[in-house]
N, CA, C and O atoms as CSV, one atom per row, in Angstrom:
chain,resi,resn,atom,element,x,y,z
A,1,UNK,N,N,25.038,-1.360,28.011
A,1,UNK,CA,C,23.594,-1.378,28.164
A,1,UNK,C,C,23.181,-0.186,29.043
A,1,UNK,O,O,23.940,0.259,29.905
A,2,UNK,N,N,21.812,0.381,28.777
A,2,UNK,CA,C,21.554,1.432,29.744
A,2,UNK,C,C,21.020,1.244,31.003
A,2,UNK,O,O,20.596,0.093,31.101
A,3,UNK,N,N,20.891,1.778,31.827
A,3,UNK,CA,C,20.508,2.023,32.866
A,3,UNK,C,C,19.041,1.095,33.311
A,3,UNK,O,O,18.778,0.546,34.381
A,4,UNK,N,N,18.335,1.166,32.186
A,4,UNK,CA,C,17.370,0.257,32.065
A,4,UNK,C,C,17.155,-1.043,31.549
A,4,UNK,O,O,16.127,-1.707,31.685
A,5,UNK,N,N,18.503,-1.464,30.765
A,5,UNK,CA,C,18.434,-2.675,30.376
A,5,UNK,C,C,17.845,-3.846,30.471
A,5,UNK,O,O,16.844,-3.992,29.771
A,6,UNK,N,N,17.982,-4.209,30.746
A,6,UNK,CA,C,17.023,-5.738,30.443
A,6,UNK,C,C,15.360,-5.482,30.432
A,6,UNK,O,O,14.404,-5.963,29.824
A,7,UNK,N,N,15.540,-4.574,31.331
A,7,UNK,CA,C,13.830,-4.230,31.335
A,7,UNK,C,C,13.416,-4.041,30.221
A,7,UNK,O,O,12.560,-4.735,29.671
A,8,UNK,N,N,14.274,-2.550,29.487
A,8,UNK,CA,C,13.913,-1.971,28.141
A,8,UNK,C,C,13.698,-3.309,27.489
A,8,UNK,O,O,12.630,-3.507,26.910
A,9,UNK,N,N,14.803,-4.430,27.542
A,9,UNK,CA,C,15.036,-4.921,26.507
A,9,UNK,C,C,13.388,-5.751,26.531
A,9,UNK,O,O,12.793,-6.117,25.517
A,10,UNK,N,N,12.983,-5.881,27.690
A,10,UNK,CA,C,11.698,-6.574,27.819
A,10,UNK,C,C,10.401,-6.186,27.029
A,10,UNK,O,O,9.588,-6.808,26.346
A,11,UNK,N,N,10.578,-4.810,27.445
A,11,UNK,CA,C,9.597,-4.428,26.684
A,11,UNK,C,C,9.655,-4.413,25.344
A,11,UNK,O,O,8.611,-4.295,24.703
A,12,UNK,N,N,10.684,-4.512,24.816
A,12,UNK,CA,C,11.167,-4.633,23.343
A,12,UNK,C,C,10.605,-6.050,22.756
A,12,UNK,O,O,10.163,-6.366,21.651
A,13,UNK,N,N,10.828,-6.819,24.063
A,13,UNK,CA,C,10.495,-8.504,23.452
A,13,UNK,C,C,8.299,-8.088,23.186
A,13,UNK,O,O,7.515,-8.347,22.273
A,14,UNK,N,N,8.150,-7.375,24.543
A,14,UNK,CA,C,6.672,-7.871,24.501
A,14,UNK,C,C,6.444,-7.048,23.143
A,14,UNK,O,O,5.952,-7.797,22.299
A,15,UNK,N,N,6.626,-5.862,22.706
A,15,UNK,CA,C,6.163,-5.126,21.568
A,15,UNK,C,C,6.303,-6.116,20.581
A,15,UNK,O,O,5.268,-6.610,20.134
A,16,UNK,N,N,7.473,-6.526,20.127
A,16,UNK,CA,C,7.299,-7.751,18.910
A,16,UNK,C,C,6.477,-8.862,18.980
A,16,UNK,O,O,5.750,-9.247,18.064
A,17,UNK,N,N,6.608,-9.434,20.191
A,17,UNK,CA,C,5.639,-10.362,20.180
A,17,UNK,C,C,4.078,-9.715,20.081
A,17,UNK,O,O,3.385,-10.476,19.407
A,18,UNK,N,N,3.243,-8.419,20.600
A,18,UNK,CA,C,2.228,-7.705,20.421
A,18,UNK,C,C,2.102,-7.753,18.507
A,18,UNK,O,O,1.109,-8.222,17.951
A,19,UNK,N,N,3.475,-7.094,17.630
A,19,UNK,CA,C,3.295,-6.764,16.288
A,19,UNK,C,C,3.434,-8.329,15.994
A,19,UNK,O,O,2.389,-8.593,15.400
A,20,UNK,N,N,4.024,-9.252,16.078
A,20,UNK,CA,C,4.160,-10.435,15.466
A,20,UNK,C,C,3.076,-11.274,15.233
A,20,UNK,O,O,2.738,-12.003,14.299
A,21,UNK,N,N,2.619,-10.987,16.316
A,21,UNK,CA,C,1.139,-12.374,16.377
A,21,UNK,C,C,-0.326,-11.097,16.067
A,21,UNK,O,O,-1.475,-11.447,16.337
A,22,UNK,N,N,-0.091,-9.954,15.605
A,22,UNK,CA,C,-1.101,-9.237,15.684
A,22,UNK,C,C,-1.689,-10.073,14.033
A,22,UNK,O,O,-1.101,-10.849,13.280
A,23,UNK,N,N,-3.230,-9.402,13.973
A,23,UNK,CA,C,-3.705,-9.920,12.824
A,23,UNK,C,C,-4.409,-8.703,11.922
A,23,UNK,O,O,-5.128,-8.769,10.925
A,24,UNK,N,N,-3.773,-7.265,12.884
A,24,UNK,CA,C,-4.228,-6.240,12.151
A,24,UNK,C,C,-2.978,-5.813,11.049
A,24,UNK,O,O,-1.865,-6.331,10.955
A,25,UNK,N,N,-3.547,-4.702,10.262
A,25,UNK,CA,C,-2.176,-4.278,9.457
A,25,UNK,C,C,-1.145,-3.660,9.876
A,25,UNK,O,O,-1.444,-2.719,10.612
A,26,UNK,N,N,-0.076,-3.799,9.713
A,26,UNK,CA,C,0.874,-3.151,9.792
A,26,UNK,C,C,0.700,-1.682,10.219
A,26,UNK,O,O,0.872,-1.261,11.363
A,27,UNK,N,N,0.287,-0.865,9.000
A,27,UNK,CA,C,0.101,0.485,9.247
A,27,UNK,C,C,-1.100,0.956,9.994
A,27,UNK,O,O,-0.912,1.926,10.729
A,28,UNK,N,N,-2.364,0.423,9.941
A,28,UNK,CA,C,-2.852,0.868,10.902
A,28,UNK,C,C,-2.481,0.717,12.457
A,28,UNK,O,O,-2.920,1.623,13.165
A,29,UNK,N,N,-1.783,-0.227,13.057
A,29,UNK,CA,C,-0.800,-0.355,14.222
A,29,UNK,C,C,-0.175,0.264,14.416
A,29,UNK,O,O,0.017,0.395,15.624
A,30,UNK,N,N,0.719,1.217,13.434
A,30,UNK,CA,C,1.368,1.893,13.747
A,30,UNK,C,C,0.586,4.094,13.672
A,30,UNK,O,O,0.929,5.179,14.141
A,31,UNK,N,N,-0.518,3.551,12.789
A,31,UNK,CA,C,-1.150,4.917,13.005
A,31,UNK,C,C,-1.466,4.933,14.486
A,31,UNK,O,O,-1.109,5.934,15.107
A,32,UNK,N,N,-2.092,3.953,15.143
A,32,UNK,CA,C,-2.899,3.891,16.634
A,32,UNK,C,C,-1.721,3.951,17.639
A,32,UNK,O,O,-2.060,4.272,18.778
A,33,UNK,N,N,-0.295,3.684,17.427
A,33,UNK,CA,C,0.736,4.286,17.903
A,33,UNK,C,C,1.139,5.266,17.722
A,33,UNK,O,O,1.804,5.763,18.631
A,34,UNK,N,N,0.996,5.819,16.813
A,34,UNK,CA,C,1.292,7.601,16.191
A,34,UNK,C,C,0.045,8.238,17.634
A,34,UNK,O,O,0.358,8.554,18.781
A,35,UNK,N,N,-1.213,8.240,17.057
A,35,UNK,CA,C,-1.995,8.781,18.147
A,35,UNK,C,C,-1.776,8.347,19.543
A,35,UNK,O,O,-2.028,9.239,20.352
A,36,UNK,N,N,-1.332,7.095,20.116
A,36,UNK,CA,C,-0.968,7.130,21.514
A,36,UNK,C,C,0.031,8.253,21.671
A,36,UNK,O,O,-0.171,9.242,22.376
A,37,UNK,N,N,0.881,8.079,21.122
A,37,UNK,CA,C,2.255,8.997,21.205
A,37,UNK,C,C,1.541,10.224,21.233
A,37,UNK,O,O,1.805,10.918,22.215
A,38,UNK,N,N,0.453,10.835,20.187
A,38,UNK,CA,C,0.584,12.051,19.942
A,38,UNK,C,C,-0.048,12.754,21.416
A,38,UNK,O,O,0.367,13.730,22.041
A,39,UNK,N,N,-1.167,11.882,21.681
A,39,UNK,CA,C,-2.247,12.439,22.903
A,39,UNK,C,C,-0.938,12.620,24.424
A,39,UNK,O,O,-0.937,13.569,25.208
A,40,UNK,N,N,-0.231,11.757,24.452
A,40,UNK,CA,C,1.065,11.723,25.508
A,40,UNK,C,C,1.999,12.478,25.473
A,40,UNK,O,O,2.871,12.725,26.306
A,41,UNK,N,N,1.717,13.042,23.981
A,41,UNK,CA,C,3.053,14.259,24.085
A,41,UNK,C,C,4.252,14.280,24.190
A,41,UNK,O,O,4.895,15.193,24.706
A,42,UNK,N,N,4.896,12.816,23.494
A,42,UNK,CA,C,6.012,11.928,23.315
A,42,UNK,C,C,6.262,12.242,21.942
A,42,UNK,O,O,5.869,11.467,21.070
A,43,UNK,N,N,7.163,13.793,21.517
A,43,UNK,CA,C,8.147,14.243,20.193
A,43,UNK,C,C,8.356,12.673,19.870
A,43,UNK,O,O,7.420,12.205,19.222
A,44,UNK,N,N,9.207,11.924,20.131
A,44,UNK,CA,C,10.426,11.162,19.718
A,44,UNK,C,C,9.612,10.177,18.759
A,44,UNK,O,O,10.003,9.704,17.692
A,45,UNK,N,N,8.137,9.943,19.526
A,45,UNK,CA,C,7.518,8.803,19.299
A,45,UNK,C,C,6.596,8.804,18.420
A,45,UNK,O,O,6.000,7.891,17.848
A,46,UNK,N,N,6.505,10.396,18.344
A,46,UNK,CA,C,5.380,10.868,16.905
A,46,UNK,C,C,6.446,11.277,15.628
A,46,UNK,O,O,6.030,11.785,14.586
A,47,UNK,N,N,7.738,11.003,15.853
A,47,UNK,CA,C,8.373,11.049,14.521
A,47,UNK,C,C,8.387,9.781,14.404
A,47,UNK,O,O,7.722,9.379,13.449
A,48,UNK,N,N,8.970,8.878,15.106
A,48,UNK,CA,C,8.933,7.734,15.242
A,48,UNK,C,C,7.994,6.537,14.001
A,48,UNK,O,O,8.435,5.794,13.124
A,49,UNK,N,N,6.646,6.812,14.450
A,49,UNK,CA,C,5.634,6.071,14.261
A,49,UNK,C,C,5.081,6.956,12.917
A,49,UNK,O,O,4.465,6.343,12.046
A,50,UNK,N,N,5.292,8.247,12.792
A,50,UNK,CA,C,4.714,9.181,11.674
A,50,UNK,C,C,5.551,8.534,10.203
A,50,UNK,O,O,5.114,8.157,9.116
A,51,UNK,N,N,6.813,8.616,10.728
A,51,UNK,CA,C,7.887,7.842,9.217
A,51,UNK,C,C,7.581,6.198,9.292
A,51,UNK,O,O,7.800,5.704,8.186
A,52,UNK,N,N,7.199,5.345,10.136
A,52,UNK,CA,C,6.632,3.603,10.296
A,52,UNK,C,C,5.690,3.682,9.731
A,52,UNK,O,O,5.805,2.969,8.735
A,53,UNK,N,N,4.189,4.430,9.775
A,53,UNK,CA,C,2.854,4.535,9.242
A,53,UNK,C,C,2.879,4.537,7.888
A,53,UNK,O,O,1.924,3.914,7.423
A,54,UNK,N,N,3.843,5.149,6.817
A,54,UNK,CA,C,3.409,4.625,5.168
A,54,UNK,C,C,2.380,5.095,4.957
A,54,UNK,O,O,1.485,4.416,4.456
A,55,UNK,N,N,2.208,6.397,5.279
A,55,UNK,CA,C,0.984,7.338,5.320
A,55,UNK,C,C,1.436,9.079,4.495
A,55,UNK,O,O,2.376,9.855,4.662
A,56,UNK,N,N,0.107,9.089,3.528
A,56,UNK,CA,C,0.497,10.820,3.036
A,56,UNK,C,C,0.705,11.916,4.155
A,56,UNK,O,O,0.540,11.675,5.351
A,57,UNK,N,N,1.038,12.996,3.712
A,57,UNK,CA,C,1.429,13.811,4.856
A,57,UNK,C,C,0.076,14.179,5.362
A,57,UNK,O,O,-0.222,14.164,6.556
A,58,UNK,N,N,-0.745,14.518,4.371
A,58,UNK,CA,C,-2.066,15.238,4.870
A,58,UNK,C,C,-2.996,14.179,5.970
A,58,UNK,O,O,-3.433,14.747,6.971
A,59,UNK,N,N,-3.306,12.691,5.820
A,59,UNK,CA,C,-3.659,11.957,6.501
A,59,UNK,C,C,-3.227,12.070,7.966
A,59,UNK,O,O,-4.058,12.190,8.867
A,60,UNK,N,N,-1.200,12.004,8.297
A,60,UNK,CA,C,-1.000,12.083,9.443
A,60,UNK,C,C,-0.797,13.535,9.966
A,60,UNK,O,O,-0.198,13.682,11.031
A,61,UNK,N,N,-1.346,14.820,9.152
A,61,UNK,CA,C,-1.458,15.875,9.917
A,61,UNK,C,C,-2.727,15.912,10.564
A,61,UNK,O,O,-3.051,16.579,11.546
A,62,UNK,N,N,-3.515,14.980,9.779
A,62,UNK,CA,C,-5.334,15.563,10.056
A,62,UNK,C,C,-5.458,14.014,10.790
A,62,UNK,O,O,-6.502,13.411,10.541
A,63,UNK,N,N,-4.365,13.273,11.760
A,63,UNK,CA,C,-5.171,12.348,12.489
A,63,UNK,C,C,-6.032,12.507,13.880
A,63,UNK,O,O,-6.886,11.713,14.275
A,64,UNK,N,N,-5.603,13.739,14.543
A,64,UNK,CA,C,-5.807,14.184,15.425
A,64,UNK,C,C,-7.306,14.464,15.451
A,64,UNK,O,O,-8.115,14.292,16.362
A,65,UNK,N,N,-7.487,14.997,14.070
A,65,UNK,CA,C,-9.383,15.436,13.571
A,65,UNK,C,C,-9.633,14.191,13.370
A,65,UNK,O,O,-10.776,14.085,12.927
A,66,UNK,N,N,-9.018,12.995,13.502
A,66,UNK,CA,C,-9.363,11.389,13.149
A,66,UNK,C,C,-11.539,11.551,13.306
A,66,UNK,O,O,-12.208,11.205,12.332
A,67,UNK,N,N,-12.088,11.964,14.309
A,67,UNK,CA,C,-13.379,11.922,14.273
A,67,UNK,C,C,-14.355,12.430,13.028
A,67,UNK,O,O,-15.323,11.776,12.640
A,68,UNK,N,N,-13.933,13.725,12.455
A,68,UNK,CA,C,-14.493,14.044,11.402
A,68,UNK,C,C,-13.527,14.526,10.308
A,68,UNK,O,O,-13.888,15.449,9.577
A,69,UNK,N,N,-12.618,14.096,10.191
A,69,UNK,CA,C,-11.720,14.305,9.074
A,69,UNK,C,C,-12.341,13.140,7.631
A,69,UNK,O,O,-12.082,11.959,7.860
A,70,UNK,N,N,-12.900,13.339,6.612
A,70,UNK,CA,C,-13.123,12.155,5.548
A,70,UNK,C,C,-11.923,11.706,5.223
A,70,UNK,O,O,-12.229,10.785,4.466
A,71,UNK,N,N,-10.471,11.723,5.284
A,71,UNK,CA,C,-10.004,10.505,5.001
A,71,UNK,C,C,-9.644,9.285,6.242
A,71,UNK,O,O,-8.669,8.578,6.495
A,72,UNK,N,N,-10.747,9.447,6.720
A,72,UNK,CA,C,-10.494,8.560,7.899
A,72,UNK,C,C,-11.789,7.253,7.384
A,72,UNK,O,O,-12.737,7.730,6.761
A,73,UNK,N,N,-11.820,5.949,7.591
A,73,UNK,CA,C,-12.478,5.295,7.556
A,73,UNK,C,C,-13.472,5.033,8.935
A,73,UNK,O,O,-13.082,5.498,10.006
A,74,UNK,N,N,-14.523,4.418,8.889
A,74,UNK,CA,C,-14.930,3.571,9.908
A,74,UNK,C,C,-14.329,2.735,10.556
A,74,UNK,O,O,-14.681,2.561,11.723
A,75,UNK,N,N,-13.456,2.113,10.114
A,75,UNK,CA,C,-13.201,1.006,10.668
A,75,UNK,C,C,-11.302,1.868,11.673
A,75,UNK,O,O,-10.965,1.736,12.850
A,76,UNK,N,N,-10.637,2.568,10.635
A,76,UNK,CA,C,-10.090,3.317,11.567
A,76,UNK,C,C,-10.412,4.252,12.538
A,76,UNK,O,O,-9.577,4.417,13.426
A,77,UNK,N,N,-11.733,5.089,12.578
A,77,UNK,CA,C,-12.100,5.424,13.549
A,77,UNK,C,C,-12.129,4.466,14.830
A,77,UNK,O,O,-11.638,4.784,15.913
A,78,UNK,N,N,-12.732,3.323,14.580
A,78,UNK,CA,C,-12.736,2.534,15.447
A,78,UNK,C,C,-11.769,2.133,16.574
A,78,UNK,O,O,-12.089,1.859,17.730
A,79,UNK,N,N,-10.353,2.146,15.970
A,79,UNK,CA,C,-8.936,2.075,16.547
A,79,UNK,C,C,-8.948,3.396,16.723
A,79,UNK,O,O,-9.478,3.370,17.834
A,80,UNK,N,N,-8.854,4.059,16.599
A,80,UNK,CA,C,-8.418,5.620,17.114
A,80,UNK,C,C,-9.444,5.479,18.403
A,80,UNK,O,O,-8.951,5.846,19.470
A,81,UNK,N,N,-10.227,5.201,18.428
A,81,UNK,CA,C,-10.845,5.535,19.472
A,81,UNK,C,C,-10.519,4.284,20.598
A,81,UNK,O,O,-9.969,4.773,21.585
A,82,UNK,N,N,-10.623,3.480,20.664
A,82,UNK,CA,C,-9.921,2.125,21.134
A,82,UNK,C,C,-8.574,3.141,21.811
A,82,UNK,O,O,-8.492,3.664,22.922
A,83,UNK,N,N,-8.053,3.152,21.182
A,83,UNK,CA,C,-6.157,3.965,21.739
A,83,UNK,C,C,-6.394,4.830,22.210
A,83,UNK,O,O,-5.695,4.862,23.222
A,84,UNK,N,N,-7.548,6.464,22.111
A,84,UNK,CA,C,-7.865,7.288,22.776
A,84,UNK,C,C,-7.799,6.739,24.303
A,84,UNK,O,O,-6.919,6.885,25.151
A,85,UNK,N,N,-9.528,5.790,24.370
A,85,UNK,CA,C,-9.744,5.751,25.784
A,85,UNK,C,C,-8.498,4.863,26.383
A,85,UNK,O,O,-8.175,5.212,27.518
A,86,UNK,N,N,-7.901,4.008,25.943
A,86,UNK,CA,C,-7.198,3.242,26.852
A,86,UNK,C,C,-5.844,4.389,27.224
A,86,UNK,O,O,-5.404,4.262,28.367
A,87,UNK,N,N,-5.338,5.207,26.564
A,87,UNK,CA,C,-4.316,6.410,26.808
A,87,UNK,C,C,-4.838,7.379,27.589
A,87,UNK,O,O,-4.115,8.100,28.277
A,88,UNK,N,N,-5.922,7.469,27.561
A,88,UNK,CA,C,-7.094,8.284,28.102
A,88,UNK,C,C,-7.617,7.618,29.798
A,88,UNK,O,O,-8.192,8.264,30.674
A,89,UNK,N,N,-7.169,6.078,29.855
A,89,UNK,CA,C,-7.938,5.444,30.595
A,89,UNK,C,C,-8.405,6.253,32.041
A,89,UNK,O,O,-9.471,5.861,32.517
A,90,UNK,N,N,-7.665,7.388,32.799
A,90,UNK,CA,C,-7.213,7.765,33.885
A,90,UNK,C,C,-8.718,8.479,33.920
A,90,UNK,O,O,-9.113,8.753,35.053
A,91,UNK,N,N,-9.671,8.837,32.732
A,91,UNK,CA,C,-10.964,9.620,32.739
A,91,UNK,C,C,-11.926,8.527,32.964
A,91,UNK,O,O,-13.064,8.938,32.736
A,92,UNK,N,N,-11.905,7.369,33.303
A,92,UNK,CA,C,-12.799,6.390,33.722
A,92,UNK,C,C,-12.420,4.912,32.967
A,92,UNK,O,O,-11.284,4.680,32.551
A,93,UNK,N,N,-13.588,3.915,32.850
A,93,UNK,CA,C,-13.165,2.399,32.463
A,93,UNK,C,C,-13.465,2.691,30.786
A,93,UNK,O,O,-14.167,3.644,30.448
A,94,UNK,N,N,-12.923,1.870,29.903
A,94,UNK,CA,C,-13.109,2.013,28.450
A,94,UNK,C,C,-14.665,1.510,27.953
A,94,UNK,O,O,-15.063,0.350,27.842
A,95,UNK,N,N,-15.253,2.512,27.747
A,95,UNK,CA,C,-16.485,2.691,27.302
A,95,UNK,C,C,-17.026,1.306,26.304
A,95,UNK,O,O,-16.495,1.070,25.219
A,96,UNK,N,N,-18.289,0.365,26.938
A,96,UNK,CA,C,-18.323,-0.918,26.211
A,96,UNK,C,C,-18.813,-0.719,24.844
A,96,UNK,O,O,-18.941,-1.677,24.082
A,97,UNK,N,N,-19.263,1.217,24.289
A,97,UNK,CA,C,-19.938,1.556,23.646
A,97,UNK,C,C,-18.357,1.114,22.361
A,97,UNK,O,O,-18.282,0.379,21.377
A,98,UNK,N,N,-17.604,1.789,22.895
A,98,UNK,CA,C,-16.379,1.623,22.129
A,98,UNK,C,C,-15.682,0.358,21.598
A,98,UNK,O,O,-15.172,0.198,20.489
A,99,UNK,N,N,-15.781,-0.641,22.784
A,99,UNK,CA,C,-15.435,-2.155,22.505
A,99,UNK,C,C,-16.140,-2.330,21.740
A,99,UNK,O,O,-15.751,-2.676,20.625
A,100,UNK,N,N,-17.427,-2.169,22.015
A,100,UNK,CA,C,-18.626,-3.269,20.728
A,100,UNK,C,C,-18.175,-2.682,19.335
A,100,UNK,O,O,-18.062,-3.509,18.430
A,101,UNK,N,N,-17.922,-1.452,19.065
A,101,UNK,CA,C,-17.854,-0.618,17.624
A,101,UNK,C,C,-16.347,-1.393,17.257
A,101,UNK,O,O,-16.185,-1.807,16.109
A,102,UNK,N,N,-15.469,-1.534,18.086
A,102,UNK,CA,C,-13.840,-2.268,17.445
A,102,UNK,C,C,-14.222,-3.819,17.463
A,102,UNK,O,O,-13.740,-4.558,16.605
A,103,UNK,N,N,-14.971,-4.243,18.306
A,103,UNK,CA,C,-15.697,-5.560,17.739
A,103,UNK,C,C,-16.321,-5.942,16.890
A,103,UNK,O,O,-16.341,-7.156,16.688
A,104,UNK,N,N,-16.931,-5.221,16.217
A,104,UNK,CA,C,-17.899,-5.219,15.051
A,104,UNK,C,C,-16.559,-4.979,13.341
A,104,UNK,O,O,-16.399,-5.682,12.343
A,105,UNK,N,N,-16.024,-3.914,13.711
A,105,UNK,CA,C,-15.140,-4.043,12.720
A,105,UNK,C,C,-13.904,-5.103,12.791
A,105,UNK,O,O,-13.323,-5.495,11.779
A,106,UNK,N,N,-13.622,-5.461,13.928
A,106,UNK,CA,C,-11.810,-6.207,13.964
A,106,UNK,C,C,-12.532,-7.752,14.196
A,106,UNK,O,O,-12.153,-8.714,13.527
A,107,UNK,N,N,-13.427,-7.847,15.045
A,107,UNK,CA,C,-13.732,-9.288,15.889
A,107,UNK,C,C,-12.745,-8.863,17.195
A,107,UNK,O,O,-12.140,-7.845,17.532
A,108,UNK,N,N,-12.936,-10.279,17.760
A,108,UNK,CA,C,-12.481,-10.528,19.192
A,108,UNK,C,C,-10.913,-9.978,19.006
A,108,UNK,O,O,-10.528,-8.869,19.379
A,109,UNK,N,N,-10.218,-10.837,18.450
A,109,UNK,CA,C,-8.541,-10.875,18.173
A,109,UNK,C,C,-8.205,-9.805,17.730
A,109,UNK,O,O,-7.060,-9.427,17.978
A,110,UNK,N,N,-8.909,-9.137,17.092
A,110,UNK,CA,C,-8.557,-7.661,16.166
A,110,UNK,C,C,-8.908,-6.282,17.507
A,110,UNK,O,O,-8.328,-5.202,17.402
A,111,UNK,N,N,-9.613,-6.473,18.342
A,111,UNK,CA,C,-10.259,-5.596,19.593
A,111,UNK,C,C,-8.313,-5.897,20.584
A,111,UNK,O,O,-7.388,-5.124,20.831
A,112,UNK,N,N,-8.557,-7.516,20.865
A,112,UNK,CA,C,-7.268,-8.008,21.627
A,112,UNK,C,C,-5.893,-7.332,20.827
A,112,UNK,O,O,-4.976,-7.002,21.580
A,113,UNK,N,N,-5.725,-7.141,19.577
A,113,UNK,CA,C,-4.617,-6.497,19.378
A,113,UNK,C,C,-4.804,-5.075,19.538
A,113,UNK,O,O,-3.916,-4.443,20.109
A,114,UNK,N,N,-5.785,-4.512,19.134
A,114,UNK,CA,C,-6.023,-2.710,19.425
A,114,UNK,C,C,-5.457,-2.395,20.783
A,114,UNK,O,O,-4.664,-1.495,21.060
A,115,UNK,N,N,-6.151,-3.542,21.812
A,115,UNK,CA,C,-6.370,-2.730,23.495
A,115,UNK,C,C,-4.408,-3.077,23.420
A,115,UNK,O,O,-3.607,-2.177,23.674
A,116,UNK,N,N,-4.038,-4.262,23.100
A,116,UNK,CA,C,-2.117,-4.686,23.152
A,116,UNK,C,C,-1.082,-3.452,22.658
A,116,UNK,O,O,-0.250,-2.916,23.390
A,117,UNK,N,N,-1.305,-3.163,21.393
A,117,UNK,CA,C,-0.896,-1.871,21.022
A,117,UNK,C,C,-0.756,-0.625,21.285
A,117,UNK,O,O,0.059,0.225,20.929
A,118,UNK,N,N,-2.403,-0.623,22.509
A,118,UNK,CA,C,-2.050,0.521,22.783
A,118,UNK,C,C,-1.442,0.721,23.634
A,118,UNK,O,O,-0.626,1.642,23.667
A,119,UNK,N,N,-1.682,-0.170,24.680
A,119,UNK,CA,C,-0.530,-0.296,26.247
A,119,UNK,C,C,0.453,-0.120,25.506
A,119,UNK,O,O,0.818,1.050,25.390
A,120,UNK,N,N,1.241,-1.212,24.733
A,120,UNK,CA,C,2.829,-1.196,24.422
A,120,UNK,C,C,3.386,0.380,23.901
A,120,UNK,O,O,4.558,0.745,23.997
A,121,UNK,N,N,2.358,1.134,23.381
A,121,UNK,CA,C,2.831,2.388,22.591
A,121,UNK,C,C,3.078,3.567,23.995
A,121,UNK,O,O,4.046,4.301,24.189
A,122,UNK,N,N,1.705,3.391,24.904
A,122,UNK,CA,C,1.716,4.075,26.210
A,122,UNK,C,C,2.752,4.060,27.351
A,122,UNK,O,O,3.063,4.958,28.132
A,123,UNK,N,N,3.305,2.501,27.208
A,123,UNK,CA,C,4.214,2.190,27.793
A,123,UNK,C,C,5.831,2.779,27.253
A,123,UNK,O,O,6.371,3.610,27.983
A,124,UNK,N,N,6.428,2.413,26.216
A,124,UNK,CA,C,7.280,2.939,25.466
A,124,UNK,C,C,6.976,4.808,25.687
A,124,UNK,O,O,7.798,5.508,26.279
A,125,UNK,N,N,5.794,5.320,25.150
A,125,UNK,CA,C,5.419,7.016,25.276
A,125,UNK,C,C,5.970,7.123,26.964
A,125,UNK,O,O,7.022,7.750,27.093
A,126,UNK,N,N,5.484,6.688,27.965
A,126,UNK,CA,C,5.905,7.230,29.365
A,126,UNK,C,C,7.501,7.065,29.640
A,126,UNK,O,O,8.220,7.878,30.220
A,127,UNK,N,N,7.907,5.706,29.034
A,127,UNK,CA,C,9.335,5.890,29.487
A,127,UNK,C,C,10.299,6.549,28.811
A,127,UNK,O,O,11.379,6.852,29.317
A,128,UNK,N,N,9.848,6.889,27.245
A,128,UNK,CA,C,10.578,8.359,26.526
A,128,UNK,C,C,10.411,9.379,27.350
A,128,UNK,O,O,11.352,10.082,27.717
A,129,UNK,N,N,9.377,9.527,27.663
A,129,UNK,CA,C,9.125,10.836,28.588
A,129,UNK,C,C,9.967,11.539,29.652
A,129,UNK,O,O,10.495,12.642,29.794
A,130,UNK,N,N,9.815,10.024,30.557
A,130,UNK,CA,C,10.162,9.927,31.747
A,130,UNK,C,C,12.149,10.200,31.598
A,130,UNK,O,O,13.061,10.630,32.304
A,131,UNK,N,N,12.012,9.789,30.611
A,131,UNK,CA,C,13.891,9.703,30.403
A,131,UNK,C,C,14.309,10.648,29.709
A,131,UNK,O,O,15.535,10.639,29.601
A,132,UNK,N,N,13.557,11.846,28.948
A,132,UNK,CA,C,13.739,13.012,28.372
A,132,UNK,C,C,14.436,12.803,26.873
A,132,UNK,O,O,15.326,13.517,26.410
A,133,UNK,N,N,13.874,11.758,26.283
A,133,UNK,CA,C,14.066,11.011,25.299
A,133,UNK,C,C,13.141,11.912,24.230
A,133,UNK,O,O,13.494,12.366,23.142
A,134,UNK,N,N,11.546,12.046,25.048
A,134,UNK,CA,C,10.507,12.463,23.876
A,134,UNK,C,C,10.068,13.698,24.915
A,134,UNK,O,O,9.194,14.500,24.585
């Protein structure tokens, strides 16, 4: 076991339990992990999540333009931006302008898995980092 063991392994438990009980899709969970990773600057974690996503190439080159790129939806804008500010959080509190817009598309539980996902992806992104992993 490494150096971090049991811990890692912890965080391993909370991420499944985050994807298990989530009620969003699959791939969009893992796009809003692609962009945590990407804004953090975690290599390991944007190959990672880029081959998990089940996404064309052109979609996950142009997620970054996620704001005005047209193959982006509304309702994925919504999560992209959700994962921005909370990866982002260190520029102030997450804008309620933003909650209400991932509320309106996900509901309550669908907002509760966005803000879960993104910690777990932020969390995993810092300790690649930190360990020269990503």
């Amino acid at each position: 076991m490494t150096p971090h063991g049991t811990r890692y392994a912890a965080l391993g438990v909370l991420a499944k339990t985050v994807d298990d009980s989530a009620v969003l899709p699959a791939g969009l969970r893992e796009l809003v992990k692609l962009r945590c990773s990407q804004l953090n600057g975690c290599t390991f974690c944007v190959r990672l999540h880029s081959a998990l996503a089940g996404e064309t190439g052109e979609r996950l080159e142009n997620l970054a333009s996620w704001r005005t790129h047209p193959d982006f939806t509304g309702r994925e804008r919504a999560a992209f931006a959700v994962a921005e500010v909370v990866t982002l959080v260190r520029d102030g509190q997450v804008p309620q302008s933003v909650l209400d817009d991932a509320r309106r598309e996900f509901g309550e539980k669908g907002v509760a898995d966005l803000l879960w996902t993104a910690v777990v992806a932020n969390a995993f992104n810092r300790l690649a980092i930190s360990t020269r992993l990503g």
